[in-house]
KEVO-72890 format. One record per residue (C-alpha): residue number from 0; z, y negated, x negated. Coordinates in Angstrom, 2 decimals. Example, Ala and Ser with C-alpha at 12.3 -4.5 7.8 and 13.67 -1.06 7.14 Angstrom:
<dovexs>
<dovex><n>0</n><w>7.80</w><v>4.50</v><u>-12.30</u></dovex>
<dovex><n>1</n><w>7.14</w><v>1.06</v><u>-13.67</u></dovex>
</dovexs>
This chain:
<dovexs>
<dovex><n>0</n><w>164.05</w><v>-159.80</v><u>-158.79</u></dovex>
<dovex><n>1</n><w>160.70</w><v>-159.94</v><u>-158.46</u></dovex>
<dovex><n>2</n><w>157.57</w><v>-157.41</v><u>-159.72</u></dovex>
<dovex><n>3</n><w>154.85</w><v>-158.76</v><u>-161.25</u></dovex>
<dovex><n>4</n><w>152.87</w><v>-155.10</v><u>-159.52</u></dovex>
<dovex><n>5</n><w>154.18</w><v>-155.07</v><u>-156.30</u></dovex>
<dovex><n>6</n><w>151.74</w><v>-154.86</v><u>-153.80</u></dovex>
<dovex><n>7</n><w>148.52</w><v>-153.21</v><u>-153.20</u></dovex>
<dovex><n>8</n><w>145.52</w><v>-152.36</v><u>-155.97</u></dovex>
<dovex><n>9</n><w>142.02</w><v>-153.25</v><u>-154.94</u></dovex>
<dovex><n>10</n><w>141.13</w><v>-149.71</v><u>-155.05</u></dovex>
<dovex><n>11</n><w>143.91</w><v>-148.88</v><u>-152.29</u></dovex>
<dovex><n>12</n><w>142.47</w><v>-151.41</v><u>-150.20</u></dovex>
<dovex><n>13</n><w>138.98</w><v>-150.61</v><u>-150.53</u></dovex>
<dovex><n>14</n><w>140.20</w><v>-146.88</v><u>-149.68</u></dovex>
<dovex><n>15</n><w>141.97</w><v>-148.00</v><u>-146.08</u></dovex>
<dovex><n>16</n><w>139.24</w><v>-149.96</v><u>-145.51</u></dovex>
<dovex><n>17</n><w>136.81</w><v>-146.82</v><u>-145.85</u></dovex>
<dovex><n>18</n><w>138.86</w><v>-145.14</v><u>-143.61</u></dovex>
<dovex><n>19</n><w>139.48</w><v>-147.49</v><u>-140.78</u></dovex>
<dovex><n>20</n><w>135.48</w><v>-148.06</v><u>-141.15</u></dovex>
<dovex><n>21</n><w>134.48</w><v>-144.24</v><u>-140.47</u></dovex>
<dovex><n>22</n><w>137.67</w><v>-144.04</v><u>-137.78</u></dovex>
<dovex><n>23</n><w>135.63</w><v>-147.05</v><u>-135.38</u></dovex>
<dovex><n>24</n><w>131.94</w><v>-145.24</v><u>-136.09</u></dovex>
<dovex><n>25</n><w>133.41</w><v>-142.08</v><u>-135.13</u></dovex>
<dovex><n>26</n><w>135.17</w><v>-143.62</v><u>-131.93</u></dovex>
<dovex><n>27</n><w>132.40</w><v>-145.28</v><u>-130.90</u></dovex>
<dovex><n>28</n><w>129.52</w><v>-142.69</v><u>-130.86</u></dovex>
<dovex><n>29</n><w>129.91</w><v>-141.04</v><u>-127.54</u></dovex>
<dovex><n>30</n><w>129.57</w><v>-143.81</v><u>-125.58</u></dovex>
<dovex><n>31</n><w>126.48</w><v>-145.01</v><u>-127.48</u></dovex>
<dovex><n>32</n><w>124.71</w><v>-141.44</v><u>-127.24</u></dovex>
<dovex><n>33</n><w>125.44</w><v>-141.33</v><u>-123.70</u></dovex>
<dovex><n>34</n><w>123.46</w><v>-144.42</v><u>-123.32</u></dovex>
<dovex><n>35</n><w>121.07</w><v>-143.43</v><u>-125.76</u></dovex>
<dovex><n>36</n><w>120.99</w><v>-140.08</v><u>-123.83</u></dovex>
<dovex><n>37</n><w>119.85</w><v>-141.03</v><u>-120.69</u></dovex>
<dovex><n>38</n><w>117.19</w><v>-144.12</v><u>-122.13</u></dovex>
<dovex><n>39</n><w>115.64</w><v>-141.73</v><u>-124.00</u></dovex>
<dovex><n>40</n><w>115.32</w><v>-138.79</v><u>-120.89</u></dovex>
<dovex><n>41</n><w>113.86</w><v>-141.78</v><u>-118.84</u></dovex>
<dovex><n>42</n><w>111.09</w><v>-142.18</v><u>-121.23</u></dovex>
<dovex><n>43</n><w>110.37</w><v>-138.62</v><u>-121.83</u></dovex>
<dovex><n>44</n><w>110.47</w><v>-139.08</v><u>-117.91</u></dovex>
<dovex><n>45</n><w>107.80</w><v>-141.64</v><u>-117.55</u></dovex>
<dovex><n>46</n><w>105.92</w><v>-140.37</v><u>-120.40</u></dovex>
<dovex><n>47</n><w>105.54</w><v>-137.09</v><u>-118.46</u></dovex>
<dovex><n>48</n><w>104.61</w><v>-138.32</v><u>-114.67</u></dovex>
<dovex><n>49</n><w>102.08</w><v>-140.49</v><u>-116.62</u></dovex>
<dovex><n>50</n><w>100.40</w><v>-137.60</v><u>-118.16</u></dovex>
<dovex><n>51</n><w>99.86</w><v>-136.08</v><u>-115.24</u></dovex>
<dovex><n>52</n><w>98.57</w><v>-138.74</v><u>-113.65</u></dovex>
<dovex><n>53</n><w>96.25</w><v>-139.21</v><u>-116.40</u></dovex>
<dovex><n>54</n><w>95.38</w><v>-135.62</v><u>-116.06</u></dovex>
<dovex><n>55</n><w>94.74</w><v>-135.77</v><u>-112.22</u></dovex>
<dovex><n>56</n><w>92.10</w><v>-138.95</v><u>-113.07</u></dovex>
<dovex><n>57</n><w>90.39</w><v>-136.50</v><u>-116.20</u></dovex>
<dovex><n>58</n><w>90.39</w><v>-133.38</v><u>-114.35</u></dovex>
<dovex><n>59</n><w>89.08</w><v>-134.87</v><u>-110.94</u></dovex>
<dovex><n>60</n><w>91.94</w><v>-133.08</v><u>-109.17</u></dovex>
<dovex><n>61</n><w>94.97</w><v>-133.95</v><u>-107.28</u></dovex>
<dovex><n>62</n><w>98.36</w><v>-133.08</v><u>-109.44</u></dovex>
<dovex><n>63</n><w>102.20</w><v>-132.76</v><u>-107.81</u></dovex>
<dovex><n>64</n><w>105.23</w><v>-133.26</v><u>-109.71</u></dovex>
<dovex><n>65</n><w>108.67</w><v>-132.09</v><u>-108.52</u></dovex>
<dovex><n>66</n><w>111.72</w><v>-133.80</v><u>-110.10</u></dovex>
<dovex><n>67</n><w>115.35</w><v>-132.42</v><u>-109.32</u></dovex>
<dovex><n>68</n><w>118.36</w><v>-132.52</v><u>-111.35</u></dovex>
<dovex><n>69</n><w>117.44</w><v>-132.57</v><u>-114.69</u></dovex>
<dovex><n>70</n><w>113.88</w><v>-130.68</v><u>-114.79</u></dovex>
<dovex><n>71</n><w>110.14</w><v>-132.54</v><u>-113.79</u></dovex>
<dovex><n>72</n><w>107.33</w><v>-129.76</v><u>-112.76</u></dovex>
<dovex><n>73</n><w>103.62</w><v>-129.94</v><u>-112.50</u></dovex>
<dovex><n>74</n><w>101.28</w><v>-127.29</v><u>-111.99</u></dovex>
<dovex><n>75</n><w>100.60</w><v>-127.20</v><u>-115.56</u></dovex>
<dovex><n>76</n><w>103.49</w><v>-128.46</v><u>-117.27</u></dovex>
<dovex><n>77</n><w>107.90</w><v>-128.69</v><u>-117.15</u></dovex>
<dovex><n>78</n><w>110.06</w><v>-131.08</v><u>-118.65</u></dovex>
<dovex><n>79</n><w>113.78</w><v>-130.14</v><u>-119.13</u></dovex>
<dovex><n>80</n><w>116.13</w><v>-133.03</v><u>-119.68</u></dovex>
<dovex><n>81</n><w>119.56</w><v>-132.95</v><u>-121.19</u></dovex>
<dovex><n>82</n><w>122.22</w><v>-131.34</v><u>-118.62</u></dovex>
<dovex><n>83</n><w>124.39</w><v>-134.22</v><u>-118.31</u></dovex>
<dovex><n>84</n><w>121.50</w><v>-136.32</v><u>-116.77</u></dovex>
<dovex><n>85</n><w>120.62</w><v>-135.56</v><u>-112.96</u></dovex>
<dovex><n>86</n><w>117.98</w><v>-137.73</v><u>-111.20</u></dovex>
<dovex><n>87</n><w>117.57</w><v>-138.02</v><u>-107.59</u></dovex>
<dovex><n>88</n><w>114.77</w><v>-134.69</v><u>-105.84</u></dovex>
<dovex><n>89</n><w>111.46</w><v>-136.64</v><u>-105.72</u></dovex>
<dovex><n>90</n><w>107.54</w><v>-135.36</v><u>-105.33</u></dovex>
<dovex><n>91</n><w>104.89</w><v>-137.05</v><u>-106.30</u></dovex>
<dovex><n>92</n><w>101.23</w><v>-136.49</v><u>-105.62</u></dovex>
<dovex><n>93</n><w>98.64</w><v>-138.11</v><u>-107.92</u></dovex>
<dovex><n>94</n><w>94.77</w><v>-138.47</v><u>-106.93</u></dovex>
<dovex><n>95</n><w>91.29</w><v>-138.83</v><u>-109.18</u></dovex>
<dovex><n>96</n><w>91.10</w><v>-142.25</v><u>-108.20</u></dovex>
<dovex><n>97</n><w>94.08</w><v>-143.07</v><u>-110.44</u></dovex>
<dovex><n>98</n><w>96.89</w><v>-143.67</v><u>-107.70</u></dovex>
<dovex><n>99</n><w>99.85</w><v>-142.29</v><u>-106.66</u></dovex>
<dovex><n>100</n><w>101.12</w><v>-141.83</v><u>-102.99</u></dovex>
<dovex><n>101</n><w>103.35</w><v>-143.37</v><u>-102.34</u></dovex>
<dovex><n>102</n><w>104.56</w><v>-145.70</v><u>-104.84</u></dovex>
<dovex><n>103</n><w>108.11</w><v>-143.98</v><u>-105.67</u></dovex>
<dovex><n>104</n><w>111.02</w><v>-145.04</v><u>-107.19</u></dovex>
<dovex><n>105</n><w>113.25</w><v>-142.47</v><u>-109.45</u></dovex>
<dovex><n>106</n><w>116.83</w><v>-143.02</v><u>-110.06</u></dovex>
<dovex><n>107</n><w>118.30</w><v>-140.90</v><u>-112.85</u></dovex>
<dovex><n>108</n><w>121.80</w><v>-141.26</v><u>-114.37</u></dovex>
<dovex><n>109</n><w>124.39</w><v>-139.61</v><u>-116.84</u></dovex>
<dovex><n>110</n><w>127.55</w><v>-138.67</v><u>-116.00</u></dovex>
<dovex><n>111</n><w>129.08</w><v>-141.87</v><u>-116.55</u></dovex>
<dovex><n>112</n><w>126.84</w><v>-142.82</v><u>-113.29</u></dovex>
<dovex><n>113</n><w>124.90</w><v>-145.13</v><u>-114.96</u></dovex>
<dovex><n>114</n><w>121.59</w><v>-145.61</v><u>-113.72</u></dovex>
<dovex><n>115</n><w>117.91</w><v>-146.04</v><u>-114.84</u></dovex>
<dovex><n>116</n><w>114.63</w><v>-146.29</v><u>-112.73</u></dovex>
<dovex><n>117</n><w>111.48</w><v>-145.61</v><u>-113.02</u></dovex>
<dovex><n>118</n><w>109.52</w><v>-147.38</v><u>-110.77</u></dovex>
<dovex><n>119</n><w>105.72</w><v>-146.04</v><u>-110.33</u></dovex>
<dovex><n>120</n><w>102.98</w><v>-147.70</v><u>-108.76</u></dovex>
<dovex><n>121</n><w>98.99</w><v>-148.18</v><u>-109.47</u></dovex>
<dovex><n>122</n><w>98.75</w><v>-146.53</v><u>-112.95</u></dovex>
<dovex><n>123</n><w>102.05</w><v>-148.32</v><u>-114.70</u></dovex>
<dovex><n>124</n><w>105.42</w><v>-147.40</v><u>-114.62</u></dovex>
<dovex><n>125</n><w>108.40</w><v>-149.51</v><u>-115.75</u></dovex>
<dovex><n>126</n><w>112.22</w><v>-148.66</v><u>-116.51</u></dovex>
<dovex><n>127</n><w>115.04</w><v>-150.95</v><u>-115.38</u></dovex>
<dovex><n>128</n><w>118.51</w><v>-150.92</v><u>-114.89</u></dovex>
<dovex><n>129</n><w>119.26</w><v>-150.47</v><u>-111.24</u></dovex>
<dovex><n>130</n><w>120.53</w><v>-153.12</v><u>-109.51</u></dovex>
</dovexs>
């Protein structure tokens, strides 16, 4: 024999669906902020060295940043990125004449050991994935 009702009601299905939906999103988030995580810490990065190089050309005076681990520091300023990112112990000296000396390269990278840089030269600054 043979039910007319057996089976499932469009309401049942909507409410697995629902489920299995917010299951994958939930699954799926620490990887992305990870990711997210260390983009965003390179541009806060970038966005500070080229402040203070921007301040060393206003000011008429030679600035220094130190990067180690997970903090940037200039005379005047510190930048404190997330714990899980650590970027390779770098100094940088600015000058007036809106250069930097050397040209440096900073490699940063969570702790899945992925890895961003930020690669500096005559008043721009790009970030790539490293090769």
């Amino acid at each position: 024999m043979h039910d007319k009702n057996a089976g499932f009601t469009m309401v049942e299905m909507c409410l697995v669906l629902a489920i299995v939906t917010i299951l994958l999103a939930v699954f799926s988030l620490p990887g992305r902020y990870t990711t997210q995580t260390l983009h965003i810490s390179m541009l806060r990065l970038q966005s500070f060295i080229e402040t203070v190089q921007s301040e060393a050309v206003a000011q008429g005076a030679e600035r220094t940043v130190r990067i180690q681990g997970n903090q940037a520091i200039s005379e005047q300023r510190r930048l404190q990125l997330p714990a899980s990112v650590s970027c390779e112990g770098t100094i940088l000296h600015f000058y007036p004449q809106y250069t930097s000396a050397p040209a440096a390269t900073i490699r940063c990278q969570d702790g899945r050991r992925e890895s961003l840089v930020i690669q500096l030269g005559r008043g721009r600054s790009e970030i790539r994935a490293q090769e």
